[in-house]
N, C-alpha and C positions, 0 to 999 in steps of 0.2 A: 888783249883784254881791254874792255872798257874802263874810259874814267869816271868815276862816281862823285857827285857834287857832295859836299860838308852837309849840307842841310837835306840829300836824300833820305840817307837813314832814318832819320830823325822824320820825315812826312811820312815813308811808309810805316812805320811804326803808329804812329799816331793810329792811320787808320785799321791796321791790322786789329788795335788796341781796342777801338775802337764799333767794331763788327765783329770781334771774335768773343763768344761765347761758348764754349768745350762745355761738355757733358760728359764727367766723370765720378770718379771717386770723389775729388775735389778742382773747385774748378783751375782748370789750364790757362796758362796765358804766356807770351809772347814778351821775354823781359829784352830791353836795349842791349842789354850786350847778348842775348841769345840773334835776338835779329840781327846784329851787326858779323857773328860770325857765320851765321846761316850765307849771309852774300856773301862774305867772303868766299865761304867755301864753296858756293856756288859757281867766283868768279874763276878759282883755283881748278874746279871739275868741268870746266867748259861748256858748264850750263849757259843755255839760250831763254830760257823761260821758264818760272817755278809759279804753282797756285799752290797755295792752301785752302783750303776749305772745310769750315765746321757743317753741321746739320744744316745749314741755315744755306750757304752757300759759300760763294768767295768769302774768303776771311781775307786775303792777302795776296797782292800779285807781285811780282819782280820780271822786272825782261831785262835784257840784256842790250842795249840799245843801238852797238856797233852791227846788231844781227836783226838784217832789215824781211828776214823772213818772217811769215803768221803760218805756214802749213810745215808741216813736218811727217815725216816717214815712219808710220810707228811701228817698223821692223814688227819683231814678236807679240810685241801688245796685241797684237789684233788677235791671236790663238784665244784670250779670253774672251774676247767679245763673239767669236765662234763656238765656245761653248754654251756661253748665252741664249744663242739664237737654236743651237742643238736642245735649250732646257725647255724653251718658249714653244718647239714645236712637239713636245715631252709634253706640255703644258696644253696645247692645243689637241692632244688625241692625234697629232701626224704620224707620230713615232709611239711605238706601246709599251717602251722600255729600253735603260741604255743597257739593258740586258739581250736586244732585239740583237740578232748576227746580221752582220753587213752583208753578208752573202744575199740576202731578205731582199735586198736593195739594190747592194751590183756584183749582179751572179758572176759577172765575166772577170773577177779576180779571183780566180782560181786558186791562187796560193793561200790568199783568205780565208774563200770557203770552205778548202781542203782542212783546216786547223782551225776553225771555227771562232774565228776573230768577230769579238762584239764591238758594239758602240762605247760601252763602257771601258774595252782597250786599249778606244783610240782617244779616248777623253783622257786619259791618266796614264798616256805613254807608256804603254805597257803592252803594244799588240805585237811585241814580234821583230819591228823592224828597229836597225840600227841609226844611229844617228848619220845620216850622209852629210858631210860638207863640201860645198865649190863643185865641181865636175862631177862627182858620185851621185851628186841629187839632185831633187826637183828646182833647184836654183837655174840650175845649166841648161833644164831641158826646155827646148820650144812648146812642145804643147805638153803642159804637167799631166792634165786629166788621162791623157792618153797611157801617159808614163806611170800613174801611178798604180794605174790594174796592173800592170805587168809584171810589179814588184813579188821577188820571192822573200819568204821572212827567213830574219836571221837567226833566231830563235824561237821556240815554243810561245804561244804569246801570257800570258799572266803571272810569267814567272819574274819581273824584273822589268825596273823603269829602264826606259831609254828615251829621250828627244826626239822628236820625228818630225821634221816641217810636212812630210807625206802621210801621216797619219793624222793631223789636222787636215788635209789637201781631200783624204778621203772621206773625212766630213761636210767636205764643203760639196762634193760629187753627190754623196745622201742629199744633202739640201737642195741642190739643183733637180734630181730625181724626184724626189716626193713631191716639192713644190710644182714643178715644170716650171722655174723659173730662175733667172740668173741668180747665182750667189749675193750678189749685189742689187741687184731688184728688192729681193726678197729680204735684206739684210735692211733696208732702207723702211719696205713695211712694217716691223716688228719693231726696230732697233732704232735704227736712224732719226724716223721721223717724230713716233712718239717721244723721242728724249730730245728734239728741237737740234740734230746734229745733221746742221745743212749746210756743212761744209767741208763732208766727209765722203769719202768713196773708196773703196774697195780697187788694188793693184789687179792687173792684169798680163798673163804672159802672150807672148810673142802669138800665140795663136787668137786670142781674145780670150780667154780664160779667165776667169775672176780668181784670188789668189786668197786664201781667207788664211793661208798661216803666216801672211807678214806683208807689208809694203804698204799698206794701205795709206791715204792723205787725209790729214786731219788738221785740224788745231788747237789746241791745248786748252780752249777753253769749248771744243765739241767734247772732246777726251776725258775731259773730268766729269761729264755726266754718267761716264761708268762707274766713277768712282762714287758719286752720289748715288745713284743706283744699287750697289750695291753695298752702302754704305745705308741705306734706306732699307735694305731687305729685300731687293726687286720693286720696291714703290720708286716713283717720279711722278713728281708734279699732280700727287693725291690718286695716282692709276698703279694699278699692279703690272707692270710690262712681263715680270716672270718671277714664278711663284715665290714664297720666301724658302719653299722646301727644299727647290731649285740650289737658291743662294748660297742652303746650309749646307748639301750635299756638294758644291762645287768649292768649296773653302775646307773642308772635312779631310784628310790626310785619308790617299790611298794604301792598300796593301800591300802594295808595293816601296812607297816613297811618304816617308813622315812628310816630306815638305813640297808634296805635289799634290793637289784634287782633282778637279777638274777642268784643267788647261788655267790653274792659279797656284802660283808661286807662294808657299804656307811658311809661316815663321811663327813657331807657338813657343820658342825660347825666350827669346827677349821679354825682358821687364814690360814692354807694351804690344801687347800678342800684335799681328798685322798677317797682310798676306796683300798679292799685287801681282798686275801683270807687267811685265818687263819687255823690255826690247833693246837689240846693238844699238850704239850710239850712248846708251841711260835711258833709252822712252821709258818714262815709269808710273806707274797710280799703284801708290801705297795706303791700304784703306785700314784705320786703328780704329776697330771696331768700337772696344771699350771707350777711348778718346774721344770717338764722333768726331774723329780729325781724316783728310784726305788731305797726301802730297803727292803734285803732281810734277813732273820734270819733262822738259824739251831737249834735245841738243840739235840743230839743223846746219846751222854755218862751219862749223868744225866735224870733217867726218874720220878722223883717224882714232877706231876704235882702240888700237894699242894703246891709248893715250890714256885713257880715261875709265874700262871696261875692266881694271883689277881692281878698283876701289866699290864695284859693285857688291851686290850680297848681302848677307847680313854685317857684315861691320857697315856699309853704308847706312842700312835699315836702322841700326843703332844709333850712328852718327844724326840723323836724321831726325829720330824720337828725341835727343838731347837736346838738339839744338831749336826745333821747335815747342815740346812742352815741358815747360817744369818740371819737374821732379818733386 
């Protein structure tokens, strides 16, 4: 771990103090010993890079300075930013409902269309398939797209959450189809560019495949315009990039999982409701809606998720809420 100077604290405070205006019940702010335990605990969880951000924008940045990277892997974060561009193209008349069956799209998964697996299945992990890890699934395979038609389900699909990096994989194949263009092209027109994130791009497997349920390379301050985005209701930068009905139905608890929407991780217990897309390592944007607060976290130089990957979840989520606003 890094060593931090006597007189750090004490400057980023200043400015956090500074730039941060909350939008609450009453207003939030950022006390000296809440910042001082926030690094701490930052230094403790093997954070690489944290933002906070009100309405406004950066409220607050920290890096880690022993950790000379700016891009990072943002593992499963990317699942929500793929349902985004699923809502935008819901948005645009490409798609006529997540009610539409994927068969519509790509007849040649038989298992699918036999069972009648929609778009709204694969939004809220609930189509059917089980979660693969390592060699079982689309991690392993050379060409995913190929692999992912082939897939049989393991269950009837609406009856029950399960994980699937292949049923986000089968949204990104929708995307490609409708549009006639890469996942990443097209991720770039919608997404990318309108929210000024150009230094970002979508992973790719062994065949050239573009990968939209994880790997993608970013950097934490391309990253946090999702959180501002949807911290705005789909507005950026005075543009509606994707509707707000979108926003509300993608943060809304499916029937299957209180604490899943659509490809967004739901937390309505906690004293400061939130909800966030997450990824191995800690990638995270946690958006408090009521708060008009977003935190963001990095981890790139330290990759040993056993280390760090139990203290996720909601007691993080918590942890989190405490240490940055008031009570």
């Amino acid at each position: 771990m890094f060593k931090m100077t006597k007189s750090f604290p004490v400057l980023l405070f200043l400015m956090l103090l500074c730039s941060m205006s909350l939008k609450a019940q009453k207003d939030a702010r950022l006390e000296p010993d809440k910042l001082q335990d926030l690094i701490t605990f930052s230094e403790m969880t093997y954070t690489d890079e944290i933002f906070v951000l009100n309405e406004n924008g950066i409220a607050g940045h920290w890096k880690n300075n022993q950790c000379d990277s700016l891009y990072f892997n943002t593992a499963s974060m990317v699942k929500s930013w793929t349902g985004l561009v699923i809502g935008i193209m819901i948005d645009h008349g490409l798609i006529s409902s997540v009610d539409d069956l994927v068969c519509k799209y790509i007849p040649e998964w038989k298992d699918g269309c036999a069972h009648g697996v929609t778009i709204k299945h694969l939004l809220t992990m609930s189509a059917g398939l089980n979660q693969k890890r390592g060699a079982q699934g689309a991690l392993d395979e050379v060409n995913i797209n190929n692999y992912i038609i082939t897939l049989a389900l393991d269950t009837v699909p609406g009856i029950r959450f399960s994980y699937s990096n292949e049923s986000v994989q089968l949204l990104g194949k929708i995307i490609e189809i409708i549009t006639g263009k890469t996942a990443n092209d097209y991720f770039k027109e919608v997404l990318f560019i309108p929210l000024g994130m150009d230094s970002t791009q979508l992973a790719k497997d062994q065949a050239g495949n573009d990968i939209v349920f994880g790997g993608a390379q970013t950097t934490l301050s391309d990253a946090s315009k999702i959180g501002l985005l949807m911290l705005h209701k789909g507005k950026f930068g005075g543009q509606q990039i994707v509707s707000e009905q979108w926003v509300v139905a993608s943060v809304t608890a499916s029937n299957n999982a209180s604490f899943y929407g659509y490809l967004w991780w739901l937390d309505n217990n906690s004293t400061h409701r939130n909800f966030a897309a997450t990824g191995d390592f800690g990638q995270l944007t946690i958006v408090f809606p009521d708060l008009q607060l977003v935190f963001m976290r990095r981890q790139s130089c330290n990759k040993d998720i056993s280390g760090n990957m139990p203290w996720m979840g909601p007691n993080y989520i918590k942890k989190i809420a405490e240490l940055v606003v008031e009570p």
